[in-house]
Every structure is written in C-alpha cells, then in structure tokens.
C-alpha positions as CSV (number, residue, x, y, z in Angstrom):
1,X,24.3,-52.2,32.3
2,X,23.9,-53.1,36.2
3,X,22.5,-50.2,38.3
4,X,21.0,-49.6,41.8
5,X,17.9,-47.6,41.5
6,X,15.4,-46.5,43.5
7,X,11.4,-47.4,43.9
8,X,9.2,-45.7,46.3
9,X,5.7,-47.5,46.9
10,X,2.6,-46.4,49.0
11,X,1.6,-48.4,52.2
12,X,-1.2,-49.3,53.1
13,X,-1.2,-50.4,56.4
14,X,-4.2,-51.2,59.0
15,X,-5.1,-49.7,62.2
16,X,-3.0,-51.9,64.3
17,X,-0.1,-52.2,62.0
18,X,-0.1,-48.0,61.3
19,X,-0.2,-47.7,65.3
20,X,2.7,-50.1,65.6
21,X,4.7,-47.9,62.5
22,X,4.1,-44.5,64.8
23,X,5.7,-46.5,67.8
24,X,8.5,-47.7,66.0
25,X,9.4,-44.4,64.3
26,X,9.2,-42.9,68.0
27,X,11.8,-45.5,69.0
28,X,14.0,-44.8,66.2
29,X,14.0,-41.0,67.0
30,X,14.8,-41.7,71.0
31,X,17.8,-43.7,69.8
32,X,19.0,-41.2,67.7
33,X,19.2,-38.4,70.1
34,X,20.3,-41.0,72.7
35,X,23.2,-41.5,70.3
36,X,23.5,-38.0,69.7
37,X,23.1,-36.7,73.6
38,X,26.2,-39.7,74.1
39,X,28.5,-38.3,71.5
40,X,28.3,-34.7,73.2
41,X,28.2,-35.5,76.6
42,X,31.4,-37.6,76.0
43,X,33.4,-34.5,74.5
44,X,32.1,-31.6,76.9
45,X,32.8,-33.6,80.1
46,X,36.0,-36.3,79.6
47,X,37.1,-34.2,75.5
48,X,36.5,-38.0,74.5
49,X,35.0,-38.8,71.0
50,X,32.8,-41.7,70.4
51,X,32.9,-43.0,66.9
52,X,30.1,-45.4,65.3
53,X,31.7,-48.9,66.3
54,X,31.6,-48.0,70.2
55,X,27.8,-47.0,69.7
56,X,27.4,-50.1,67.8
57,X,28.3,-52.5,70.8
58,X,25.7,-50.8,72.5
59,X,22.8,-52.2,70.3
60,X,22.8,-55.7,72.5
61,X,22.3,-53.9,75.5
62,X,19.7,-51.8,74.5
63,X,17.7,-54.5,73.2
64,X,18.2,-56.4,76.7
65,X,17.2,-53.4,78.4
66,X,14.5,-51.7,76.7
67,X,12.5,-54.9,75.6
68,X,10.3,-52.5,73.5
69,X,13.2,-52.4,70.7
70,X,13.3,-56.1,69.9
71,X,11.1,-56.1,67.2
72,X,12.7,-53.5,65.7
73,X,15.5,-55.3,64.2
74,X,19.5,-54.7,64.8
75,X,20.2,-54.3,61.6
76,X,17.9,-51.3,61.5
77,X,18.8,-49.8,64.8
78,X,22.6,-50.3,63.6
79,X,21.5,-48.1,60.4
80,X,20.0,-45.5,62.9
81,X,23.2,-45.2,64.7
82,X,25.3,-44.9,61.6
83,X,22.9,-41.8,60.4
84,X,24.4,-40.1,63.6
85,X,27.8,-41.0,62.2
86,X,27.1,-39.5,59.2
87,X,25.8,-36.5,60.0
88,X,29.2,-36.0,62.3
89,X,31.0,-36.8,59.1
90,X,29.1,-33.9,57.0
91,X,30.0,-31.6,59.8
92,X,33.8,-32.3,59.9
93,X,34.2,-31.7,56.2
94,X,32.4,-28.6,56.1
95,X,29.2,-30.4,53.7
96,X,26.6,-29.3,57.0
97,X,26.2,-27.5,60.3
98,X,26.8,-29.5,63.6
99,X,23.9,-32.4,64.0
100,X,21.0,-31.1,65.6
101,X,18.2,-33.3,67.9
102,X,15.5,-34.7,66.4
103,X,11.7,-33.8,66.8
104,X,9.4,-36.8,67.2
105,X,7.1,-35.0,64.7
106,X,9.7,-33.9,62.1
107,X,11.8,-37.4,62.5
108,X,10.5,-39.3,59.1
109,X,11.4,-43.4,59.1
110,X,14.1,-45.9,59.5
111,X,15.9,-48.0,57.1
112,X,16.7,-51.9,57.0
113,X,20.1,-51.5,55.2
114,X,20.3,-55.5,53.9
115,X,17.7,-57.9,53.7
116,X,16.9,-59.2,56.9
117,X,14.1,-57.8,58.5
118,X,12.0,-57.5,55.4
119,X,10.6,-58.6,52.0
120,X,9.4,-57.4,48.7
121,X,6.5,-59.4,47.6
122,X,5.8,-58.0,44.1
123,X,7.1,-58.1,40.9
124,X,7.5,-54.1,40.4
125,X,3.5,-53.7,40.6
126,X,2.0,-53.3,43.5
127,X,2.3,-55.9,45.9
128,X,2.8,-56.2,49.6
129,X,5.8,-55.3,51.8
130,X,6.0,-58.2,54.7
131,X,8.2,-56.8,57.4
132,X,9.1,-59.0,60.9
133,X,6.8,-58.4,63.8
134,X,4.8,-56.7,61.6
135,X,3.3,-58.8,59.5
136,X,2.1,-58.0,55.2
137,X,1.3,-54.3,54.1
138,X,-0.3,-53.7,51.1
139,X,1.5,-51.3,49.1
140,X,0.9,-49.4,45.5
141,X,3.2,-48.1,43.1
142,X,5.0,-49.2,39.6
143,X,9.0,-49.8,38.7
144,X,9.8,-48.8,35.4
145,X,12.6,-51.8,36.2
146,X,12.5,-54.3,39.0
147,X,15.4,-56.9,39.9
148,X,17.3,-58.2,43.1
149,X,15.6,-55.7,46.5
150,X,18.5,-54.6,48.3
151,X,17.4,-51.5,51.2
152,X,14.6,-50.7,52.3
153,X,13.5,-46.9,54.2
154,X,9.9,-46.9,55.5
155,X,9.2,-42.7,56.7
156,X,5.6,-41.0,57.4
157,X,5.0,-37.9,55.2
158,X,1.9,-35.9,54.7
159,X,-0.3,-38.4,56.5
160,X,1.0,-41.2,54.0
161,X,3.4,-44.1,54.6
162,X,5.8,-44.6,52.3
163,X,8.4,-47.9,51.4
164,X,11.6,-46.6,49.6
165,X,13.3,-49.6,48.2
166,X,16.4,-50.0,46.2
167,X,16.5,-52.6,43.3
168,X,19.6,-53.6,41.7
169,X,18.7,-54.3,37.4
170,X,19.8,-54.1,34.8
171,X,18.6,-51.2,33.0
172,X,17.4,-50.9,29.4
173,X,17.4,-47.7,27.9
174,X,16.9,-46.9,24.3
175,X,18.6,-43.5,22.6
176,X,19.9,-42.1,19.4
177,X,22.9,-41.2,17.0
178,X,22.2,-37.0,17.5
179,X,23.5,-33.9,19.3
180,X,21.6,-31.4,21.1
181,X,22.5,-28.4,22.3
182,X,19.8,-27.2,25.3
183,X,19.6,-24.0,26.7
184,X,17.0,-23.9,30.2
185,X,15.1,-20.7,31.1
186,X,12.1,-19.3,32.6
187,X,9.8,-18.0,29.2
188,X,10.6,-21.3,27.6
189,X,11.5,-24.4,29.7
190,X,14.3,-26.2,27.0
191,X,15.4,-24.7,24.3
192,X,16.7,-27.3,21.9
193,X,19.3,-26.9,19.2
194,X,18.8,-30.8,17.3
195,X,22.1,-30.9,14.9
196,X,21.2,-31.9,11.5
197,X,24.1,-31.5,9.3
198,X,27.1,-29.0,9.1
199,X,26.4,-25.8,10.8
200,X,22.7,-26.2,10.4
201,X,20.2,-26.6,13.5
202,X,16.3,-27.4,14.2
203,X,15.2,-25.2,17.0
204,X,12.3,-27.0,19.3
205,X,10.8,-25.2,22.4
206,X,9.6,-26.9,25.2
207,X,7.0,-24.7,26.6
208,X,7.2,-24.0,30.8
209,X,3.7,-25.4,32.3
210,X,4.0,-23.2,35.0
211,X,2.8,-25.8,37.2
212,X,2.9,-23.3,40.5
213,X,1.7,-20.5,38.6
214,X,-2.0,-22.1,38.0
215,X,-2.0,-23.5,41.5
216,X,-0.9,-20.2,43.3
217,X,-4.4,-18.9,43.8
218,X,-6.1,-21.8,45.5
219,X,-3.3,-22.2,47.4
220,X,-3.1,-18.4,48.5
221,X,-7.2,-18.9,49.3
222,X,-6.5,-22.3,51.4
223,X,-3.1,-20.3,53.2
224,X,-5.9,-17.3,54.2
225,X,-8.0,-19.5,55.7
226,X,-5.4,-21.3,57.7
227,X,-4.1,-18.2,59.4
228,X,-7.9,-17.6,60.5
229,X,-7.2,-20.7,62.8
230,X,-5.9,-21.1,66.0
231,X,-2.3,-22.5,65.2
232,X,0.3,-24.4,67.7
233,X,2.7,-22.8,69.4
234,X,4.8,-25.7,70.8
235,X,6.7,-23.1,73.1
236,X,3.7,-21.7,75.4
237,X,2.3,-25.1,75.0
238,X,-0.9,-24.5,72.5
239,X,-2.0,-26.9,70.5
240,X,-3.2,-26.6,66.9
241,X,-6.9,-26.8,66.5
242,X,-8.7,-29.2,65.0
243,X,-9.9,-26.8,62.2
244,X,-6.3,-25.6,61.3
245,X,-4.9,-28.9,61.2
246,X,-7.6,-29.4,58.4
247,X,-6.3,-26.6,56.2
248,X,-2.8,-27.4,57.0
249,X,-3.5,-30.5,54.8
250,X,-5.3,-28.8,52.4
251,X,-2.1,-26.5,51.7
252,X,0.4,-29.9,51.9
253,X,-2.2,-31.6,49.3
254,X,-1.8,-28.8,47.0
255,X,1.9,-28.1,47.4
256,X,2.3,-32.3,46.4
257,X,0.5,-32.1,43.9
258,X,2.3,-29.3,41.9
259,X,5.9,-31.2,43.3
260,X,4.6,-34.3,41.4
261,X,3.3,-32.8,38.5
262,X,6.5,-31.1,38.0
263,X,8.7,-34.1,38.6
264,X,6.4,-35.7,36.1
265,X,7.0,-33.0,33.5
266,X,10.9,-33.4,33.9
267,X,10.9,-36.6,34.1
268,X,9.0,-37.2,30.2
269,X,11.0,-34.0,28.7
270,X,14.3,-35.9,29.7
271,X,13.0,-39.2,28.5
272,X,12.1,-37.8,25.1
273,X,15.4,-36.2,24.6
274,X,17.4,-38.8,25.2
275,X,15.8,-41.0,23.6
276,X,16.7,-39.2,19.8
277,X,20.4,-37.8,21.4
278,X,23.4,-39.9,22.7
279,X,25.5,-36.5,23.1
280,X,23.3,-34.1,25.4
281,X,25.2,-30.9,25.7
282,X,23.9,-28.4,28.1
283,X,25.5,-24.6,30.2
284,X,26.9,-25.1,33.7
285,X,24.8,-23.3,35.8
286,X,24.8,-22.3,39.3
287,X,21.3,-22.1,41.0
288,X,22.1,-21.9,44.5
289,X,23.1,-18.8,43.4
290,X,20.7,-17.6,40.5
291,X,18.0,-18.1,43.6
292,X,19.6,-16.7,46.5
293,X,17.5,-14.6,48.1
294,X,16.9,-10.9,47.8
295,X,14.6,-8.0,48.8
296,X,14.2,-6.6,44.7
297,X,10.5,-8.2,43.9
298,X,11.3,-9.0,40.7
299,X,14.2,-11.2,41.7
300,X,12.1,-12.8,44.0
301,X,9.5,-13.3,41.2
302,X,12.5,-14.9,39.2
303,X,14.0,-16.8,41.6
304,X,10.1,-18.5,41.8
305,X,10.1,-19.0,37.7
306,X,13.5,-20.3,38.5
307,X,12.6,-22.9,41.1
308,X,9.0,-23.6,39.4
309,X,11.3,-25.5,36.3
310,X,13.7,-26.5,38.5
311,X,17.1,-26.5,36.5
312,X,18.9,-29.0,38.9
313,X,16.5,-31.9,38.7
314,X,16.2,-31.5,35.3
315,X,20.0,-31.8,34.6
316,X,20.1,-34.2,37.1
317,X,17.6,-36.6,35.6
318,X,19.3,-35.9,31.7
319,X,22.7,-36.9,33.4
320,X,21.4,-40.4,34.6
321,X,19.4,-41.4,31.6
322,X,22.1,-40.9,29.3
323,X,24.3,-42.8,31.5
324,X,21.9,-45.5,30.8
325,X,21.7,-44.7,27.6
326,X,25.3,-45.3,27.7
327,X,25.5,-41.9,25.8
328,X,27.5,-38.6,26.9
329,X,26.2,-35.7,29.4
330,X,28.3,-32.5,29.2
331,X,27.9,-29.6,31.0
332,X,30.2,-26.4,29.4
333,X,31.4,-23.5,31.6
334,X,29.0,-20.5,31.0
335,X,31.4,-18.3,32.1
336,X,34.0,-18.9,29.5
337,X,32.1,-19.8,26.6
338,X,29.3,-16.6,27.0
339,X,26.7,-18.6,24.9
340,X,23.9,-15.8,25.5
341,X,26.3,-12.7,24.5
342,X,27.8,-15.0,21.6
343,X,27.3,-15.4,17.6
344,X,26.6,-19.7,16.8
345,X,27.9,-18.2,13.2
346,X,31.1,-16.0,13.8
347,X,31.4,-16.1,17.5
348,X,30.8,-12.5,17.6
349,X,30.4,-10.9,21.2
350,X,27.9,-9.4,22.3
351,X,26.9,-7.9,25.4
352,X,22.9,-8.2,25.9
353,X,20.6,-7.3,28.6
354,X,17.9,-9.8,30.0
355,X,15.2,-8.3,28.1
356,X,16.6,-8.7,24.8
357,X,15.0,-11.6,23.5
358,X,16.1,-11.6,19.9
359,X,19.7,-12.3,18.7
360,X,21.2,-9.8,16.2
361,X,24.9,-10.0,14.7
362,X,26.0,-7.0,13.3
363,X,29.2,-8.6,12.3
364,X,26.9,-11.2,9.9
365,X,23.9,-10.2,10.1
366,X,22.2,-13.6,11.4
367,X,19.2,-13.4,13.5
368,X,17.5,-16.0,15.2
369,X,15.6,-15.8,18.9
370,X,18.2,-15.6,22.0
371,X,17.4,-19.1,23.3
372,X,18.1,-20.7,20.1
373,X,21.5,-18.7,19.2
374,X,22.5,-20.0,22.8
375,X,21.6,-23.8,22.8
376,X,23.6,-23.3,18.9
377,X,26.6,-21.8,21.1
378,X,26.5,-24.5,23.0
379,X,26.5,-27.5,20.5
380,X,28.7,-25.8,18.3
381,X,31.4,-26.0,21.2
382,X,31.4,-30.0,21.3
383,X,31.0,-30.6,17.9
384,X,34.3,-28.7,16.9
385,X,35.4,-30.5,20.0
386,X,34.3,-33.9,18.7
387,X,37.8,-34.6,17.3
388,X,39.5,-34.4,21.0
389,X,39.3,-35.9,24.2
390,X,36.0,-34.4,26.1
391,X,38.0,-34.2,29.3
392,X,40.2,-31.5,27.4
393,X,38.1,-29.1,26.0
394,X,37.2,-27.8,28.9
395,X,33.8,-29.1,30.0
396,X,32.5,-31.3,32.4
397,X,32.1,-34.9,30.9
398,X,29.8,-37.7,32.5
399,X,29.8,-40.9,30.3
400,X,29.2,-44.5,30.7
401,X,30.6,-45.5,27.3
402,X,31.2,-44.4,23.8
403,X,28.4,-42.2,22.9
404,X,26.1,-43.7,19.4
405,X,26.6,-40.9,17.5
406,X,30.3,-39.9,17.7
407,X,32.3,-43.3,17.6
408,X,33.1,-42.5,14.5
409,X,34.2,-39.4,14.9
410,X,36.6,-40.5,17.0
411,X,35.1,-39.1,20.2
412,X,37.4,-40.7,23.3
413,X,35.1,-42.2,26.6
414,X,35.7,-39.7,29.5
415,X,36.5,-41.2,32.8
416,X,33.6,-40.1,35.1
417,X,31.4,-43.0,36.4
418,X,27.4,-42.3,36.3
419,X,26.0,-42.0,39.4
C-alpha cells in the first residue's frame, strides 16, 4: 500500500550555514506578517479581501525589491504566503481564532512544498540535506521506510535544527488474525482483552511508566533555580541573563526528554498490538474534555496521569498502523455502550464509582478486575457485530481493507480512508 509519511532528521549545520538558517527564518517571518499586515489593512481601510493568488503575484516583486530574498527560493516564499491563507481559512470555519503576528523568536522554519530548492541525499540513514545557496548539511536520523522525498520543513527548536521531510513508500506492515478489546487508563496504561475462542478472553496489562512522574523532581529542582535568575521581560525591555537562559535549557532538555520517551513507549505498545490483532477495538473518548481544567487538586493530578499516557496519540498511532496493516480500527461510543458500569457476561448494569477497581455481577456472579470486564465490554460489542456491516453497528470504523481475521466471518470493508 502507497502512503505519504513523515521523517524528521537532525541538522547539523556549520557556523556560516546555521548563521545563514537564522537569517532566512527571519525573512520568512517578515513576509508572513507583511502578508498578514496587507490582508488587514486591505479590509479596515477599502472592506476589500485579499485572497492567496493576489499575494502570490507579489512574490516577483519582492524578490526584485528586496535582493535579500533571492536565495530563498519562490517556491518556499509561495508556501509562506499560503500558511497566511490557511490560517484565514481555520478562522472562517470556526477550527481557530483570527491569525495573529508572528514573533521572530517563536516563528519556527519554512517549508519547500515540491522538490526544487532541495535534496535528500541518503537512503533513510543519515545522510546530508543539500539545499540551494546553502550548500550540504549533515543530518542524523533513521526511516523505518524511505522512498520518493516529496516536502521538505526546515524549523529551529530547542537550540536544534530540524529537516521534516515527507517520503512517499510503500509501506510494509506485518499483523495478525485476532481481536482485542483495549481499555486505556491512568493505574494501568492498556488493558487488553486478546479473544481466544467463544466468550473466553486473556487479559494483558500494559503497565503506565510514568515517564513525568520520575522526572518531576529534577525538573521542579532545575524550575527553582531558574526563577532565582533574572528573567526577560520583553515589555520594559529587560533581557534575560546569561545564567537564566542556562536553566531555561536545562528545563527544555528535560521536558524533551520525557516527550520522547513517551512517544517512544506508544509508539512500541502500538507496534506490538497490531502486530498479533487485525481488528483493534477501543472506547471513544473525549480528552479535551477529561483534561479541561479545574481548581479540585485531584482533577488536576488526573488530568496530569491523563496527559502523562497521552490517550490521543496513542489511538492515533493504533489507527494508522492498522491502516497499514490493512486491518480494522474501531472506536465504540462510551456513552451508549457503558463498558465500565457493564457485565462482558450478562450485560448487567451497574453503576460504579472511580474507586471501585474490581468488577462484581450480582446478577452472575462473575468477577474479574474493572479494566478487564471493560476492554471484554468492548470486544464483545464487535464480535456479535462481526456478522454486520461495521458502519451500522454503531461505531466509528477506520479500515483500509478487509481485516485478516474476519473475512470469513463475513465482516464488510467500511468506507473511511486511513489518514
């Protein structure tokens, strides 16, 4: 199966050519709050709107005019004017607020939307990144997958340069014949519910590192320190000190390093389950709203445990692989089904409180821990289901094809394309 995804290497760049990057992200960020200032002034004064293609005629003339943008490429000065359009876009359908200016310290990179301008020279392994009127960076960093280079974003974060490149391949992902049900919380990361045969269930916990938890003391020691230093205050004009700018990537150091270890985590407990499942069934869940915030302390401590396993990515990342897998992702509506107040054995209800952490029917007397009777809720759903369309048993169906395990139960392909 033909996909787009995306690689993001390290660079590497010398002193001249990391002094040349800082001018040309500067450049970037002048033309995007030109475009923006233009698009405002236009509607306050004459109630005229400037779309994208008027802006775009413009790029000629700034590059006669301002002699500092020629090396910088029309192709990616076009893409800086179409992130304006964009972000006008968002705002008239409601997605985002009205498009704010840009600082020149908060503005990240540019992107060369087609291959002119640039050049991947690796296989997927390292390699160098040769860019026009630039000249070769070196650049780190592995593809699981390489293939045909089609964009490229170069952005500044944390004192690193970074080369985000998207590579059209054909991916190769391995999975099997099973069904899992998976329920996601805070004690225990995944609960899964591994069908064996009729009605029966193997329950496998995936333990929560708590990735923030063992870092939040060093960073709570490196925070202290920082607020002993003189920071900036870009209003009266004060500028950080040398000492606080120091801590300040001490604290960023520490914060990445729990981001990536946690994205690391996901990434291998979504690997591993789709690679023994092609039907990954899983509770719609809502965590903009689990996490919104609140002035009880021990919301705030769950909305933390909340973010710290970080529900989205991880359904986000079991969505795509078994897309690739070119097995079935479901997502069933909590609301409906109750899988946490529910019997897998009689579909008894129960009303439970948050601290109850074993499952009890007193209508058959099964007992089992609440995670597992939950992720058995949930897998129990589809497979009675398994005779029917997905799309009408009430879920939320993302399939490439015909999932391994249920083509012969006669399982139809819903119509949602991966992303």
């Amino acid at each position: 199966m033909s996909t787009t995804r995306r690689v993001t290497f390290k660079l590497y760049p010398t002193t001249t050519q990391e002094k040349m990057l800082f001018e040309w992200k500067n450049l970037h960020c002048w033309l995007f709050n030109k475009a923006l200032s233009d698009r405002r002034s236009s509607w306050q004064k004459n109630k005229q709107s400037v779309n994208y293609y008027d802006q775009q005629k413009a790029v000629k003339v700034i590059r006669a005019v301002y002699p500092e943008f020629k090396p910088l490429g029309s192709h990616a000065i076009q893409d800086t004017l179409k992130r304006v359009d964009y972000a006008y876009q968002r705002f008239f359908k409601g997605l985002a607020k009205y498009p704010r200016f840009k600082s020149y310290r908060h503005y990240s990179g540019w992107t060369y939307p087609c291959g002119s301008g640039w050049k991947a020279l690796t296989n997927g392994t390292h390699g160098k990144l040769k860019v026009s009127n630039l000249g070769e960076v070196r650049m780190r960093g592995q593809a699981r997958q390489w293939g045909n280079p089609k964009t490229c974003t170069i952005f500044y974060r944390k004192g690193n340069w970074y080369a985000s490149i998207t590579v059209e391949c054909e991916v190769i992902r391995n999975t099997g014949n099973g069904l899992v049900g998976l329920d996601l919380g805070c004690e225990t990361a995944v609960t899964c519910a591994v069908h064996l045969r009729e009605g029966n269930y193997q329950e496998i916990k995936i333990e929560n590192p708590r990735h923030l938890k063992k870092a939040e003391q060093k960073i709570k020691q490196v925070s202290k320190q920082k607020r002993r230093k003189r920071s900036p205050n870009y209003k009266q004009k004060i500028k950080a000190s040398r000492r606080w700018k120091k801590a300040q990537k001490q604290v960023s150091k520490l914060l990445t390093k729990v981001s990536n270890q946690r994205k690391d985590f996901l990434h291998q407990v979504s690997a591993e389950i789709v690679s023994s499942n092609s039907l990954v069934v899983t509770e719609k869940l809502n965590v903009k709203n689990m996490t919104r915030t609140s002035k009880n302390k021990g919301k705030r401590g769950l909305n933390k445990s909340i973010l710290d396993v970080s529900f989205g990515f991880l359904k986000d990342c079991l969505k795509y692989k078994t897309n690739e897998a070119g097995g079935s992702y479901i997502e069933i509506p909590t609301q409906k089904i109750k899988p946490s107040q529910r019997c897998p054995k009689c579909d008894h209800l129960k009303k439970k409180l948050l601290s109850e952490r074993v499952h009890y029917c007193e209508n058959c007397d099964y007992q089992c821990g609440r995670d597992f009777a939950s992720a058995q809720v949930i897998a129990e759903h589809i497979r009675k289901g398994l005779g029917t369309s997905l799309s009408k048993c009430g879920e939320d169906a993302s399939t490439s094809t015909y999932c391994g395990g249920s083509r012969a139960s006669g399982l139809d392909e819903a119509s949602e394309t991966p992303t």
